[in-house]
C-alpha positions as CSV (number, residue, x, y, z in Angstrom):
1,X,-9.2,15.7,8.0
2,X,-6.7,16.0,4.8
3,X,-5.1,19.5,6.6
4,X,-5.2,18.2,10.3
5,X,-3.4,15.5,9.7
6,X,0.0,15.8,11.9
7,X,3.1,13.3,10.7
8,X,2.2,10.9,13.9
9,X,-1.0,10.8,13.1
10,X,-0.2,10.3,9.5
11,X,2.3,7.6,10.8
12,X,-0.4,6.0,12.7
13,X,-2.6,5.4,9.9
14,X,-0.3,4.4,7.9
15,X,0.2,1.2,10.6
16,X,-3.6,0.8,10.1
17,X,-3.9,0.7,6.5
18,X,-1.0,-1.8,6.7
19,X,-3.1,-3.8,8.9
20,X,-5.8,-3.5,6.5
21,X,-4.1,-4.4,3.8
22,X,-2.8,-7.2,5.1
23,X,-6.1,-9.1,5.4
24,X,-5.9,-10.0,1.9
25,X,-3.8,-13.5,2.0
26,X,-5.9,-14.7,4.9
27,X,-9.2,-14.1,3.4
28,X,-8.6,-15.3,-0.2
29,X,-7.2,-18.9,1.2
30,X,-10.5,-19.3,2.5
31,X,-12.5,-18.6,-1.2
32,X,-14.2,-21.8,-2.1
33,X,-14.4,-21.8,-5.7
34,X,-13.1,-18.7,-6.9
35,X,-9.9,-18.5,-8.8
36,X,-7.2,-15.8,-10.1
37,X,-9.1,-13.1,-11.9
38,X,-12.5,-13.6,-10.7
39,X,-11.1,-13.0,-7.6
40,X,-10.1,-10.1,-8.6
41,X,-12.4,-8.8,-10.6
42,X,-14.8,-9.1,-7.8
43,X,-12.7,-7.3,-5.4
44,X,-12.3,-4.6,-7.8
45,X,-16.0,-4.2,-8.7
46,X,-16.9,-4.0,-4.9
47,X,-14.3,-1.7,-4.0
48,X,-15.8,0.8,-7.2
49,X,-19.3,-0.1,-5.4
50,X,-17.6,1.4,-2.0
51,X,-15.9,4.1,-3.4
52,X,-19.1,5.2,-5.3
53,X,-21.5,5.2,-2.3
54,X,-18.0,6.8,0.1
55,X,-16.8,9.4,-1.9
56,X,-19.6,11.7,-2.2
57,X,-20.7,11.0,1.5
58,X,-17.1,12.0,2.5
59,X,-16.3,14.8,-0.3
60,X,-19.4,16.1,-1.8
61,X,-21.1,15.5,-4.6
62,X,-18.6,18.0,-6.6
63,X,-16.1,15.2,-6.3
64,X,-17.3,14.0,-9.9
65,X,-16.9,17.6,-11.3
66,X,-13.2,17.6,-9.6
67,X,-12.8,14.5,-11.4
68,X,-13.3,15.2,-14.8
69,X,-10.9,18.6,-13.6
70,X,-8.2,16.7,-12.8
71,X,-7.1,15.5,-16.2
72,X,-4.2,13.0,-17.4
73,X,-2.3,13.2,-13.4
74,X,-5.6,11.2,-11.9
75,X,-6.0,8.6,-14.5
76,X,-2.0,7.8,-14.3
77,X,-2.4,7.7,-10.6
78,X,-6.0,5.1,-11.7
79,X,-3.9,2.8,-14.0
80,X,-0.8,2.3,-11.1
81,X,-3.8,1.9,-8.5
82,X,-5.4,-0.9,-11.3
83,X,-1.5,-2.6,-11.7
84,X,-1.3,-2.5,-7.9
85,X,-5.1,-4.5,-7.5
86,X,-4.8,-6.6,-10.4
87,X,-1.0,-7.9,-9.9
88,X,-1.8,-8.9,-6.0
89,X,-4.4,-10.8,-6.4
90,X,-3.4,-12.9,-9.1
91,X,-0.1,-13.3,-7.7
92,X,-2.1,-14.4,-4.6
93,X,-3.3,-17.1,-6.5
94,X,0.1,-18.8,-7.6
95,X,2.4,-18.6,-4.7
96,X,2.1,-17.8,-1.1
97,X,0.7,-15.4,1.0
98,X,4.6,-15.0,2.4
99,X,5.9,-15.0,-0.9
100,X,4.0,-12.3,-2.3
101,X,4.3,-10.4,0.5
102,X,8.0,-10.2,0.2
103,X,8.3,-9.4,-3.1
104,X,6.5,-6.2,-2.1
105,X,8.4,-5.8,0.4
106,X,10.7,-4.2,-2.3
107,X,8.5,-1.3,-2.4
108,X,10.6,1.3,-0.4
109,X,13.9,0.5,-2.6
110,X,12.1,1.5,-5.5
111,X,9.9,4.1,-4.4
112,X,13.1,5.7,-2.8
113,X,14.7,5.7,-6.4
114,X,12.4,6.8,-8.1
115,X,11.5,9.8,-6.1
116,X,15.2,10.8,-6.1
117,X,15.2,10.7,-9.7
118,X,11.7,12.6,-10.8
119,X,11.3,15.1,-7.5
120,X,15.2,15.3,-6.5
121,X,14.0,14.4,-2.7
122,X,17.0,13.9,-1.1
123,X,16.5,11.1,2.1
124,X,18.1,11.4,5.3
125,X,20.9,9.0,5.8
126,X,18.8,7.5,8.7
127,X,16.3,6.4,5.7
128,X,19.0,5.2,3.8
129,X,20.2,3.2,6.8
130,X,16.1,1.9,7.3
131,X,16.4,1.1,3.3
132,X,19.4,-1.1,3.3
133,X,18.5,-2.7,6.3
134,X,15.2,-3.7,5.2
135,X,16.8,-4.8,2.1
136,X,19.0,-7.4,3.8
137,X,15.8,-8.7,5.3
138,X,14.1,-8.8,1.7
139,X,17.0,-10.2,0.3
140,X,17.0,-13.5,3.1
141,X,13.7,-13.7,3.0
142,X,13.6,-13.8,-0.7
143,X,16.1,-16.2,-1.6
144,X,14.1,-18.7,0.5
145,X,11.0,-18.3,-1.3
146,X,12.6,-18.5,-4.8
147,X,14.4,-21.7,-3.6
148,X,10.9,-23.6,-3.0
149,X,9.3,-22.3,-6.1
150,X,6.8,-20.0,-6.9
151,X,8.7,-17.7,-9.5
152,X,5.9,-17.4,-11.5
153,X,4.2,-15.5,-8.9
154,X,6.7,-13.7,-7.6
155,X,6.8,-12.0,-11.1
156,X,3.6,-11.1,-11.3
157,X,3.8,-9.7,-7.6
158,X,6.9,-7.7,-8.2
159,X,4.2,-5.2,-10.5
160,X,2.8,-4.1,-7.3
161,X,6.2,-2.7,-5.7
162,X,6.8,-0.6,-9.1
163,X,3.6,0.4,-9.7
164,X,3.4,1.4,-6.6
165,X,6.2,3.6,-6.7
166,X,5.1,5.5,-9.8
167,X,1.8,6.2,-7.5
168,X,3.7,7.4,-4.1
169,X,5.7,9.6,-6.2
170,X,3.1,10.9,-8.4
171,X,1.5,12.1,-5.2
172,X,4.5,13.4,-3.7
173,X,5.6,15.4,-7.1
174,X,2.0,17.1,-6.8
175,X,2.0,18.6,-3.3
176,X,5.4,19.8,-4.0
177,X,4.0,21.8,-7.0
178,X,1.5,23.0,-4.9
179,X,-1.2,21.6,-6.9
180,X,-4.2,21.0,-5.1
181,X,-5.6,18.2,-7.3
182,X,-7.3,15.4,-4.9
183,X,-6.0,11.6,-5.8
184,X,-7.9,9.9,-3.5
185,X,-10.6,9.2,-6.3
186,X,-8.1,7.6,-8.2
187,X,-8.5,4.8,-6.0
188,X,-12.0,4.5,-7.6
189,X,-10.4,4.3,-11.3
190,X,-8.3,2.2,-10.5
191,X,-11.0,0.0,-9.6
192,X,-12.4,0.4,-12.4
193,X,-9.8,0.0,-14.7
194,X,-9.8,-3.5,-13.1
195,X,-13.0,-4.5,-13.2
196,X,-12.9,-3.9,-17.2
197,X,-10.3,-5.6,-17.3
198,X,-10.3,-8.6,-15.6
199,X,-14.1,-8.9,-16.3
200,X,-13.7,-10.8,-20.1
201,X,-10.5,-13.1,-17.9
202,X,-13.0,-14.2,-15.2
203,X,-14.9,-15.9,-17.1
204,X,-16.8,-18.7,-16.1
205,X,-17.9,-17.1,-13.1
206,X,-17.5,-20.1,-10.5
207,X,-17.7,-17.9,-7.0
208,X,-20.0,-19.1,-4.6
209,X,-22.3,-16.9,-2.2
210,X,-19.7,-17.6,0.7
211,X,-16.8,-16.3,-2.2
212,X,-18.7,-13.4,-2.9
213,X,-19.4,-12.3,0.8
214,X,-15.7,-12.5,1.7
215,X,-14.9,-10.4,-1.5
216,X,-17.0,-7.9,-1.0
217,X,-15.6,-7.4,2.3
218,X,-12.4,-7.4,0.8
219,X,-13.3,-4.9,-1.6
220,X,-14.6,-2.4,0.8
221,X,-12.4,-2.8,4.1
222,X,-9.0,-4.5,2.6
223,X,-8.9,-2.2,-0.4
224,X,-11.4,0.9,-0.9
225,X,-11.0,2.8,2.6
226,X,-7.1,1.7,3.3
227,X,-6.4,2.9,-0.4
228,X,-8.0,6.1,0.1
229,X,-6.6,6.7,3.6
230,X,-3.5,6.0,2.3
231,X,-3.5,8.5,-0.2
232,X,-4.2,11.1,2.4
233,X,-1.5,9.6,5.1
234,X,1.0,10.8,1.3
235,X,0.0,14.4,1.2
236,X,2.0,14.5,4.8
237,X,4.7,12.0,4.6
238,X,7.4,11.1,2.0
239,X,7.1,8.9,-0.5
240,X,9.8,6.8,1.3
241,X,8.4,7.0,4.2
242,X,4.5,5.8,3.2
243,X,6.5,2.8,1.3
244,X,8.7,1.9,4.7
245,X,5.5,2.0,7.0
246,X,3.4,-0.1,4.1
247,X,5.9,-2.8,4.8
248,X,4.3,-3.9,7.8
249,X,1.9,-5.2,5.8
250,X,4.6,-7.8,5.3
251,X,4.6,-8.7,8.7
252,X,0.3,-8.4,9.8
253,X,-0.2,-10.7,6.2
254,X,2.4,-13.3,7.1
255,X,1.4,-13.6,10.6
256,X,-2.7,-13.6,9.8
257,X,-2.0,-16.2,7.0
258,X,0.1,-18.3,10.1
259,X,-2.7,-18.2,12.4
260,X,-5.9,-17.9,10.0
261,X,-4.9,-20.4,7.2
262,X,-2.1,-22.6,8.3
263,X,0.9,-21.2,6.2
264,X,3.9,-21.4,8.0
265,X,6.4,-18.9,7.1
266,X,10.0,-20.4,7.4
267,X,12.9,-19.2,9.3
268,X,14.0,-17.2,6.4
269,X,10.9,-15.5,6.3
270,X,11.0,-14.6,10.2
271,X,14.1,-13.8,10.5
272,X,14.0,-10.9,7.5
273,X,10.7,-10.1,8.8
274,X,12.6,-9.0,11.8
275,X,14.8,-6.8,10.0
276,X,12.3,-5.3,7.8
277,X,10.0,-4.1,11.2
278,X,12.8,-3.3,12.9
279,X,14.7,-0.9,10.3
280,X,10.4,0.3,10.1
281,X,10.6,1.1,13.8
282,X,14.3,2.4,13.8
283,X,13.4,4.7,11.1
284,X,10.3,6.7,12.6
285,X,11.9,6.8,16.5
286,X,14.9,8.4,14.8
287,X,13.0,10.9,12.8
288,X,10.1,11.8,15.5
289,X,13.2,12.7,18.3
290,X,14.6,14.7,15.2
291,X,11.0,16.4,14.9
292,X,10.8,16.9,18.8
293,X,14.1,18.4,18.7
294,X,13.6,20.7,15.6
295,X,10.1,22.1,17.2
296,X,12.3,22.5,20.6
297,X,15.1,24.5,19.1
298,X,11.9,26.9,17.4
299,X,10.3,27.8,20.4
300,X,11.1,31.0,21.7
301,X,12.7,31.3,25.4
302,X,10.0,32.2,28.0
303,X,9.8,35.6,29.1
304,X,10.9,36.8,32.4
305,X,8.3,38.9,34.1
306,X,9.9,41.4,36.8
């Protein structure tokens, strides 16, 4: 699967990761008694209980011995992926699911900086146009959410943006070195990472059967297979480019926390919303006709048979 990948299909999975992902707000608003980081610790541990039983069903059993290969690159990629997991969640817990949301939503701004600086990837300007764009949209969106409280959160969420542009880069700057080291297990330390963490925070346990049952699906189908695919979808796109397309997770979240838990987003929020999907969709329709073209201009004129 990893070489097959084409961009479009890497673009395409991208979109369903995002979806994925974005199941998070509207699950967790329906936890009964579970609160901050025993949430997340037990979203952590059953995504390390997926990951265990999936990655040698999917890799091999030599993906443990590739493991301890891989050295200090997959347990930096482990402790962004454990920033990422722990930060969400707890931010989850103090504002809302909009809230949170948008404050990622500052992912593609960093991520785009910090590539530049540590691979020198230069972006086209029709990125550059998709970045400021959706950074008018954050901006709106974000003053409105600041304005009816929830800072608190919003701190803690902004972790996942920069974390999360240490990890996109940290993949990118591999494949361009041509290393073949595999970062999807660091999804798995990551987990792990959490789990320790958050374990000694979470106490008392208070999570009810019904709590558990929605975390564990969290845990497997909201965080261990998106995060893993997503890891993949980065050994074909830019690092840009897998932090534009995770912004739709901005716009699945808000709407499945509208219609699954009653959280209205605001007019601030929809209207940036629209600017953030719409520099997305801008973006990839400008850069798949510049593909098509490209591949066009490559192909050699057809014979002429006498």
């Amino acid at each position: 699967m990893n070489s097959k990948l084409s961009h479009s299909q890497a673009v395409v999975l991208m979109v369903v990761v995002a979806l994925l992902w974005s199941t998070a707000g509207v699950v967790t608003r329906h936890l009964e008694a579970a609160k901050a980081f025993e949430v997340t610790f037990w979203r952590s541990f059953f995504t390390l209980l997926t990951l265990v039983v999936v990655l040698p069903l999917w890799q091999g059993w030599g993906v443990w011995a590739r493991m301890r290969a891989a050295g200090g690159v997959l347990w930096l990629s482990g402790v962004c992926w454990a920033v990422m997991f722990t930060a969400f969640m707890v931010a989850l817990t103090l504002t809302t699911v909009a809230n949170v949301l948008v404050t990622l939503a500052a992912g593609p701004l960093l991520t785009a900086l910090v590539s530049r600086v540590f691979t020198g990837h230069r972006l086209a300007r029709r990125t550059w146009g998709a970045i400021v764009v959706a950074g008018v949209g954050i901006a709106w969106m974000f003053a409105s959410q600041l304005s009816s409280g929830g800072v608190e959160g919003t701190l803690v969420a902004l972790c996942v943006p920069v974390a999360a542009a240490v990890n996109w880069t940290l993949v990118q700057r591999n494949r361009q070195q041509g290393r073949q080291l595999d970062l999807v297990p660091a999804v798995l330390v990551g987990a792990l990472i959490s789990s320790v963490v958050t374990l000694p925070l979470a106490w008392p346990m208070a999570a009810s059967a019904h709590d558990l049952a929605l975390l564990a699906g969290l845990g497997a189908f909201q965080l261990a297979i998106p995060c893993a695919l997503s890891v993949v979808c980065a050994r074909v796109l830019s690092a840009p480019e897998v932090s534009l397309l995770a912004l739709l997770e901005v716009l699945f979240g808000t709407l499945l926390a509208w219609v699954g838990a009653n959280e209205v987003p605001g007019s601030h929020v929809l209207t940036g919303g629209s600017l953030v999907v719409g520099a997305l969709l801008t973006n990839e329709i400008l850069g798949w006709r510049e593909r098509r073209t490209a591949a066009q201009m490559q192909e050699p004129p057809p014979s002429i048979v006498a």
